[in-house]
C-alpha positions as CSV (number, residue, x, y, z in Angstrom):
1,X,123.2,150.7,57.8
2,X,121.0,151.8,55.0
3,X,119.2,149.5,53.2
4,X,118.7,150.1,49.5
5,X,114.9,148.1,48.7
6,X,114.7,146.9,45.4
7,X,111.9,148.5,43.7
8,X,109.6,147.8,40.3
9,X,111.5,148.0,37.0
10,X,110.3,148.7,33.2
11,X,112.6,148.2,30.4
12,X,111.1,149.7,27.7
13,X,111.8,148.1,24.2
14,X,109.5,146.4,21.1
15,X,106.0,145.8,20.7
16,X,105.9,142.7,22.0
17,X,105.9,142.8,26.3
18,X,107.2,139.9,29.2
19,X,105.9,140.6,32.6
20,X,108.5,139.6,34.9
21,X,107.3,137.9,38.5
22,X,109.7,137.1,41.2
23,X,109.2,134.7,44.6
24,X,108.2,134.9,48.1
25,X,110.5,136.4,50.2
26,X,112.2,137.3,46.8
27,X,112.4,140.7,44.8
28,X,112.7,142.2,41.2
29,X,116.5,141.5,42.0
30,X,116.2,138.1,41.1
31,X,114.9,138.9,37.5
32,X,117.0,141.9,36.7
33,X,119.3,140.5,34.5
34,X,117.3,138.4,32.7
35,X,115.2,141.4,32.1
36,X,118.0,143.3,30.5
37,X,119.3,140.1,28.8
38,X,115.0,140.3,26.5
39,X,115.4,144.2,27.0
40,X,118.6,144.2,25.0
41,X,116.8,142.1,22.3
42,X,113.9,144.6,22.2
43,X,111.4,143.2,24.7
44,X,109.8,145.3,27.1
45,X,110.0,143.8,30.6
46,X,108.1,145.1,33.6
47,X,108.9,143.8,36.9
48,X,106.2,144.4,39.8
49,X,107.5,144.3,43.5
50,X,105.1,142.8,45.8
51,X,103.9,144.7,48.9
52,X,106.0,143.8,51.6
53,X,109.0,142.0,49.5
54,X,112.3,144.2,49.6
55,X,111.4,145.4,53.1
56,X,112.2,143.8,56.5
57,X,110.0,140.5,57.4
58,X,108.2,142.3,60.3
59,X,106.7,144.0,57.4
60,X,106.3,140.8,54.9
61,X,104.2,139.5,57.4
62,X,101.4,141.4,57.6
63,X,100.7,141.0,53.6
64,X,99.7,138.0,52.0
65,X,99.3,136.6,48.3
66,X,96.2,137.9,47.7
67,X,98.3,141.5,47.7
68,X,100.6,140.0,46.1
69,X,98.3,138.8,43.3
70,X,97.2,142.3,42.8
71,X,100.6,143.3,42.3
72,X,100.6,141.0,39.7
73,X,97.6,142.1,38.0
74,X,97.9,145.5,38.4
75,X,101.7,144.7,36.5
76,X,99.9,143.2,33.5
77,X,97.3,146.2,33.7
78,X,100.2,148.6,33.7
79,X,101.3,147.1,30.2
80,X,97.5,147.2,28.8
81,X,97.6,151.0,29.8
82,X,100.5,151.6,28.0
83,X,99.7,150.1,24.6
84,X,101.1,146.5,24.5
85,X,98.9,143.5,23.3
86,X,100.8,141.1,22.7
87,X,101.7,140.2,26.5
88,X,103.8,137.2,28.1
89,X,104.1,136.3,31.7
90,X,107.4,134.6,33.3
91,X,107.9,133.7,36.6
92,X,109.8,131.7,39.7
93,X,109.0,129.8,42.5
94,X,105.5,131.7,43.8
95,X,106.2,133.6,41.1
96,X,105.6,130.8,38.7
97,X,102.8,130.1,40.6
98,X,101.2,133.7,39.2
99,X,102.9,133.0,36.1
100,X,100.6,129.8,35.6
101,X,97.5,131.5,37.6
102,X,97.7,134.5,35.0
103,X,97.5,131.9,32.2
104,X,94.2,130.6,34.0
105,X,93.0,134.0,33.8
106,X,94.4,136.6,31.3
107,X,94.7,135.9,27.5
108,X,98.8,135.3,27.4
109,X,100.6,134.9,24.6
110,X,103.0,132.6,25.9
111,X,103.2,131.4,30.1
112,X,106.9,130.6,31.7
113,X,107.1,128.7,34.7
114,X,110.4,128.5,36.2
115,X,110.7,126.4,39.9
116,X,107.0,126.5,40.8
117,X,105.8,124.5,43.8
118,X,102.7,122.8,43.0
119,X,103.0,119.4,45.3
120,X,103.8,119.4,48.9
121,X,104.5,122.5,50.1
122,X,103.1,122.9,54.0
123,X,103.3,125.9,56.4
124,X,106.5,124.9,58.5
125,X,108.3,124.8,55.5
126,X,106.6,128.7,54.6
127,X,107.4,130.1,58.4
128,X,111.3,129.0,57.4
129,X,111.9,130.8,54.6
130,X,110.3,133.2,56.6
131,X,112.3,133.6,59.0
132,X,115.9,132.6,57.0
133,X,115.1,136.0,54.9
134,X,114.5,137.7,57.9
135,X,117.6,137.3,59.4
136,X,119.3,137.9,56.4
137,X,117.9,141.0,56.2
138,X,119.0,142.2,59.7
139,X,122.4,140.9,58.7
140,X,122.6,142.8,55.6
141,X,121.5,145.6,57.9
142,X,124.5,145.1,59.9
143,X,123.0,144.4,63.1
144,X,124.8,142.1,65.7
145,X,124.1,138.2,66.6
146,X,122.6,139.5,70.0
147,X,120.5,141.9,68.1
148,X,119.2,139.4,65.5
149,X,118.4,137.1,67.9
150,X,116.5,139.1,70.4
151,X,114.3,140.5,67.3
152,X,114.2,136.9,65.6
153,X,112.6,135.7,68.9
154,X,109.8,138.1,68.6
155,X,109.2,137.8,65.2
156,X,108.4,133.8,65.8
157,X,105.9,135.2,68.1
158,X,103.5,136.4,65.3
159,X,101.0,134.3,63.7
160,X,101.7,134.5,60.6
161,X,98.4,133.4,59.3
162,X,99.1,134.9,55.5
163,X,101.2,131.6,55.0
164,X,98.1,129.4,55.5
165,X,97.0,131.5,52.4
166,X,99.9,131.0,50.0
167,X,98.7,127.3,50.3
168,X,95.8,128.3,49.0
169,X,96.6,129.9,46.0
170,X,99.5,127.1,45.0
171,X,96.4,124.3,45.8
172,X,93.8,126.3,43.5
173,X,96.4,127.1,40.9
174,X,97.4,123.4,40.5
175,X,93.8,122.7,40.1
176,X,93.2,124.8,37.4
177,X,96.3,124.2,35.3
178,X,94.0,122.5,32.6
179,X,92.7,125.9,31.8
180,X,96.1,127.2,30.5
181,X,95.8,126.8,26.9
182,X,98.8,129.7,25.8
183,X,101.6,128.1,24.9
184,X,104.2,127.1,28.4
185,X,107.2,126.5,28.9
186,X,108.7,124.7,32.5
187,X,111.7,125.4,33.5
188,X,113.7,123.3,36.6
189,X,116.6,123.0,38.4
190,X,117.6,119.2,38.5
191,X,119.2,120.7,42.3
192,X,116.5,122.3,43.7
193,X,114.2,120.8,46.2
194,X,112.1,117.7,46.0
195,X,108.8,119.7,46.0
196,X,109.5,121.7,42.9
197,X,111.5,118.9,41.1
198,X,108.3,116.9,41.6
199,X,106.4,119.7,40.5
200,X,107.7,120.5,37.2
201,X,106.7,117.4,35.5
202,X,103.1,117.9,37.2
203,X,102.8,121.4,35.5
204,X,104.0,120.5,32.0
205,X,101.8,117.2,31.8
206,X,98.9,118.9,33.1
207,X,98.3,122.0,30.6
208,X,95.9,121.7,27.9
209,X,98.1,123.2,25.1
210,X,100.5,121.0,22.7
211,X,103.2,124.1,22.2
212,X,104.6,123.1,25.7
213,X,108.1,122.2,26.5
214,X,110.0,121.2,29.8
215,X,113.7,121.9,29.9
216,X,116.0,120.8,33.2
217,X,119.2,122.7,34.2
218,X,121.3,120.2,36.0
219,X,123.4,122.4,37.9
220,X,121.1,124.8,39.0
221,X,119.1,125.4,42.4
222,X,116.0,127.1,42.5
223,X,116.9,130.6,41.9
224,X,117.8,129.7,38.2
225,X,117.5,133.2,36.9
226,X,120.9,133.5,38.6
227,X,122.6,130.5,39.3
228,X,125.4,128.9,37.3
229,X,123.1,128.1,34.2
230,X,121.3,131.6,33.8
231,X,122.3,132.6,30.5
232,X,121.2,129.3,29.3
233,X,118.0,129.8,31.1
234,X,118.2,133.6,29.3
235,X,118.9,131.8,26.0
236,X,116.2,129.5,26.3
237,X,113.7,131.5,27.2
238,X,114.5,134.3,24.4
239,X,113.9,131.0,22.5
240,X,110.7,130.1,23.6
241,X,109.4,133.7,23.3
242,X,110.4,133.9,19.6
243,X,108.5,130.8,19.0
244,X,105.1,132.8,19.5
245,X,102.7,134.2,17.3
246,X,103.7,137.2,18.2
């Protein structure tokens, strides 16, 4: 079976531009819609695609955040180049992670964090998620239990070392959140796993701005963008965005 990779996305619209980052082991898929949900009230999204993310694992694993970071960079570059100043950043899980790391870095006009681990994430945990996209990837391929297993089994033979690295970059972000000073706004799934639930309060206390806000979703997960609450999340964060000096 063909697989169909997701791939980059611009939405052009207004003057005023969100760049749109997604998760590990995640793709441009899981911030499509809210993407057309700003696009349809004339932002202009752009959604970058990490190397390695759309792809099967046995790819995945031979990048690591720091190409992934690029990605991210070069997204925000792609949006300079094309004549929009006025730039904000929103994004989930790792994602958020960049999100908040691009407020550390870049003049934002406004920084979204939606699900972002900053407490207690460990490799084991990594190598998991790892390997559950993995084999539902070969599933989605149509490939057979046998099949999956056999290549699953090899796959848990590589190293991995990248992972190591995306500790790295959560740990350094979470040290530097006192240097986000744009305006933020955390958004959390009261369902989703201790480690982000825990984070979320961490992130919001820990910014040095005072136009900051922390809004739960109590029937949500951690893919919020497309869970049962998403057009709230949509709503709110439309919200938010409107609430900047634009």
């Amino acid at each position: 079976m063909k697989v169909v990779a997701p791939e980059t996305f611009t939405y052009k619209g207004g003057d005023r531009a969100v760049l749109l980052l997604h998760g590990f082991t995640g793709s441009t898929a899981d911030m499509k819609k809210l993407g057309r949900y700003l696009n349809d009230r004339d932002y202009t999204c752009h959604a970058p695609l990490y190397k390695g993310h759309g792809v099967p694992a046995e790819e995945l694993i031979h990048t690591g955040p720091k190409d992934w970071w690029k990605d991210v960079v070069e997204g925000y570059r792609f949006l300079k180049e094309e004549g929009y100043e006025d730039i904000a950043v929103i994004g989930i899980s790792l994602g958020g992670v960049f999100s908040l790391k691009m407020g550390t870095e870049f003049p934002m006009k406004g920084v979204v964090s939606m699900c972002a681990p900053m407490v207690g994430r460990d490799v084991g945990r990594l190598h998991n998620r790892m390997i559950s996209y993995a084999k539902a990837y070969k599933k989605f391929e149509g490939k057979d239990a046998e099949q999956i297993d056999a290549e699953i089994k090899l796959l848990e033979q590589e190293p991995m070392e990248s992972l190591k690295d995306v500790l790295h970059i959560i740990e350094d972000t979470s040290e530097n959140l006192d240097l986000i000073t744009a305006p933020t706004l955390v958004q959390q799934g009261r369902l989703d796993g201790p480690d982000y639930t825990n984070s979320a309060p961490t992130i919001f206390n820990e910014v040095d701005t005072q136009h900051r806000q922390l809004i739960w979703y109590e029937q949500s997960g951690h893919i919020i963008t497309l869970g049962k609450e998403r057009e709230q999340v949509y709503e709110d964060v439309y919200r938010f965005l409107n609430t900047l000096n634009w």
